[in-house]
C-alpha positions, 0 to 999 in steps of 0.5 A, a space after each residue: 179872903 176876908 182877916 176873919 176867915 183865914 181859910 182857903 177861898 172857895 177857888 183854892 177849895 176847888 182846885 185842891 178837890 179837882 188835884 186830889 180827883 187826878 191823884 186818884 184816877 192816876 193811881 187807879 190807873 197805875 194799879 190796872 196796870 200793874 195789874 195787866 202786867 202780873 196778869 199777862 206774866 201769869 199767862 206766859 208762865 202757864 204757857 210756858 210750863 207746858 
């Protein structure tokens, strides 16, 4: 890195992009999964209830 950009290397750049694309999918995957469950307790609830 040069004394006139004191920014973040194209690597750095990179690796931040690549983090916040695992961030992501790990929370999508959270939110299916919290999903499911509500959706799977809903079913037993209907069940249950007849």
């Amino acid at each position: 890195m040069s004394e006139k950009n004191p920014g973040l290397s194209a690597e750095e750049k990179a690796a931040a992009k690549a983090r916040a694309a695992e961030l992501r999918a790990e929370a999508k995957r959270a939110k299916d999964a919290d999903k499911a469950a509500a959706e799977a307790q809903d079913n037993r609830d209907a069940i249950e209830s007849m």
